[in-house]
N, C-alpha and C positions, 0 to 999 in steps of 0.2 A: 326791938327784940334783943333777950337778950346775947352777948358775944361767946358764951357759952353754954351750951345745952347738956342735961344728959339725956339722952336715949336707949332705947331697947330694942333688941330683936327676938324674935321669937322664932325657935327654931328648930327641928328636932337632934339639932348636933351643936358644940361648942364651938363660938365662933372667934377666934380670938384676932386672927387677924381678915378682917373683911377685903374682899378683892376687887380692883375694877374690873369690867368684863364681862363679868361671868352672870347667869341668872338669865329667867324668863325675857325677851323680848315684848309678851303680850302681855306684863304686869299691866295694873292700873296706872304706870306712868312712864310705862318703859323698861330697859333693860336698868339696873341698878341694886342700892340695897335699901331693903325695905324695914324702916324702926317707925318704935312710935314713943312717947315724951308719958306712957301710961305703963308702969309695970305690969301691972294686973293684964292691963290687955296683951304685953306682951306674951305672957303663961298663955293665956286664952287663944294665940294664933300660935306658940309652940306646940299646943295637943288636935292637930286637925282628926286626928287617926286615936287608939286607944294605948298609945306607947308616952311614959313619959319623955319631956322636951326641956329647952333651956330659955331660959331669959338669958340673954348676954344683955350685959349693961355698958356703956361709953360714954366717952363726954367727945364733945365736938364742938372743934371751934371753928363759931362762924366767920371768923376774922375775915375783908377779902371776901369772902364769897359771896356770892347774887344766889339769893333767893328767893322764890317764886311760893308767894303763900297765896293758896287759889281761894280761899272762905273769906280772907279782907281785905279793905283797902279795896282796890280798884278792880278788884277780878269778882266775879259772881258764880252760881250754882252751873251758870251753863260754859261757863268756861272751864269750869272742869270737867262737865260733859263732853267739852269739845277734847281734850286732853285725851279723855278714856275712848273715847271713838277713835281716838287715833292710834289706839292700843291695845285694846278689848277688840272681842268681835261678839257682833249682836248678833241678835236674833231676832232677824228683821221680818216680820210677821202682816205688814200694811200695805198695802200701796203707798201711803204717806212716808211710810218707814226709808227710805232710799232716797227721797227728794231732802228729810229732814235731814240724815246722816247730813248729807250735802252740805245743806245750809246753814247747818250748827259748825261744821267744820270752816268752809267760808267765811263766816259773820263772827265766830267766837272765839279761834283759837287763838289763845295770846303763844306771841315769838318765845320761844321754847332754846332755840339753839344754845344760846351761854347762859342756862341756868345750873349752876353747881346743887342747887339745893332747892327741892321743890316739897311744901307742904299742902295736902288735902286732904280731903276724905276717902276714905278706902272702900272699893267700892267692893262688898265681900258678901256674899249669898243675895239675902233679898234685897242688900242694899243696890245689886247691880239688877237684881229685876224692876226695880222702881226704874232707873235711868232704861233699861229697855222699854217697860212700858210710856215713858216719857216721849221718845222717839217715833213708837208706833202711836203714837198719838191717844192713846187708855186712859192717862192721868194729866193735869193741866201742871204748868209750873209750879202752882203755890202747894198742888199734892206734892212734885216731887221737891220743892224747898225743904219743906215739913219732913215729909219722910226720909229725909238724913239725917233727922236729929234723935226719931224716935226710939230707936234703939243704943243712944250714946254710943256708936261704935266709935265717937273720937278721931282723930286726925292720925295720919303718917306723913313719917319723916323721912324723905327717900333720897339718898344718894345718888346726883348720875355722873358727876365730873370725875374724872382723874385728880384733879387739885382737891376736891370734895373728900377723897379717901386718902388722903394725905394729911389732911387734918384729924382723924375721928382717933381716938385710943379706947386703945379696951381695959376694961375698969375690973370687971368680977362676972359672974352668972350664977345665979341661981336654978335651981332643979324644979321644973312646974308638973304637978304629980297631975297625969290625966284623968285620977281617977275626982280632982275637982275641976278640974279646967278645963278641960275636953267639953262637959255638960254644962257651964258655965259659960260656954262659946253657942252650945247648939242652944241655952233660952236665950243666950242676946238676940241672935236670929227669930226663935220665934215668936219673943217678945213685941221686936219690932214686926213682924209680918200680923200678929193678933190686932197689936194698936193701927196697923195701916187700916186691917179689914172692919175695923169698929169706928174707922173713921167715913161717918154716912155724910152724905149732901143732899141740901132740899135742891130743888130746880133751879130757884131762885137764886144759889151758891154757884150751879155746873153754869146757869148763862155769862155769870159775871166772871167767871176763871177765862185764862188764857192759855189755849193748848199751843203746840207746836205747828199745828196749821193756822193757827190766827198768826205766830211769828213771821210764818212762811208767808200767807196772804199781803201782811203788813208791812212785810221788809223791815224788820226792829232790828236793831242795831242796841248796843250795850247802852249808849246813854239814850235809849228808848224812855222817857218817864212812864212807860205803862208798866214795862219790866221791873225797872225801878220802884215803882211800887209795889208791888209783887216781893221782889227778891230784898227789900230793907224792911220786910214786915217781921 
């Protein structure tokens, strides 16, 4: 990776000097600050509401810093499930639903404590009803692999260290007009939700998938090769 990045935030105020501290607890990764290495999409998460927002732009250097990118290398789709479990609250809907919470947290969470800098998928409308449905056992792994890529919502760049905001400067922002980015944000969403529901399965497809209670029954572990198959397709 490389030692300098620029990133975005998307916001509906100018952020010129970003704070430790402060912000949501039940983000997708915690308390921190939340960018992504995609302009566009920053616009697209500045207009949630009909007002326009700002892109703030930075660079940051990863000099020194540990970070934690959950989509490669040795981490997989269920450990950043396990992440957002730890952060998110679901909507636990199963009987399955409360044993898997469990067992995904158990079996998947990678050590968290000194990471200055952690990258993954943002887990943002349908993309967090997929990871609920995943839980309550609705969708197998390889649906919800798939269905984080179907809508490109792209990765974020999140700040949680002290020493991590000690690093980032603020570069420029641009003004993101709601009146394209706002509707821009709501077909990513239901772009992705159209291609989820057009994605049909014969029988022959649902027997050979692996839900979250085959995890559960199996006892799989990350270098499970059944998973592994599955999550490097």
């Amino acid at each position: 990776m490389k030692q300098e990045i620029t990133i975005y935030h998307g916001s509906q105020q100018i952020v010129d000097v970003p704070k430790f501290g402060i912000g949501k607890k039940y983000n997708d990764y915690g308390q921190g600050f939340y960018c992504t290495e995609n302009n566009e999409l920053a616009k697209e998460w500045a207009c949630p509401i009909k007002n326009d927002g700002y892109s703030n732009e930075y660079h940051l250097d990863l000099e020194g810093l540990n970070v934690m990118h959950l989509t490669k290398g040795e981490f997989n789709v269920l450990n950043w499930l396990a992440v957002l479990l730890t952060h998110r609250k679901f909507d636990i809907t199963s009987p399955i639903g409360n044993n898997a919470r469990e067992f995904i947290l158990n079996r998947f969470m990678p050590e968290t404590t000194n990471v200055d800098v952690m990258i993954g998928y943002r887990a943002d409308d349908s993309y967090f009803s997929f990871a609920e449905d995943f839980v309550n056992n609705t969708i197998s792994l390889k649906d919800l692999n798939n269905a984080m890529r179907l809508g490109t919502l792209g990765e974020q760049v999140v700040l949680l260290s002290e020493r991590s905001f000690e690093q980032i400067k603020f570069i420029d922002y641009e003004v993101a007009d709601y009146r394209e980015y706002y509707f821009k944000r709501a077909k990513r969403d239901q772009s992705a939700r159209a291609a989820y529901a057009n994605h049909k399965k014969t029988l022959h497809q649902l027997m050979g998938d692996i839900f979250v209670l085959d995890i559960i029954r199996e006892d799989m572990r990350d270098d499970d090769p059944r998973l592994q198959s599955v999550i490097s397709e």
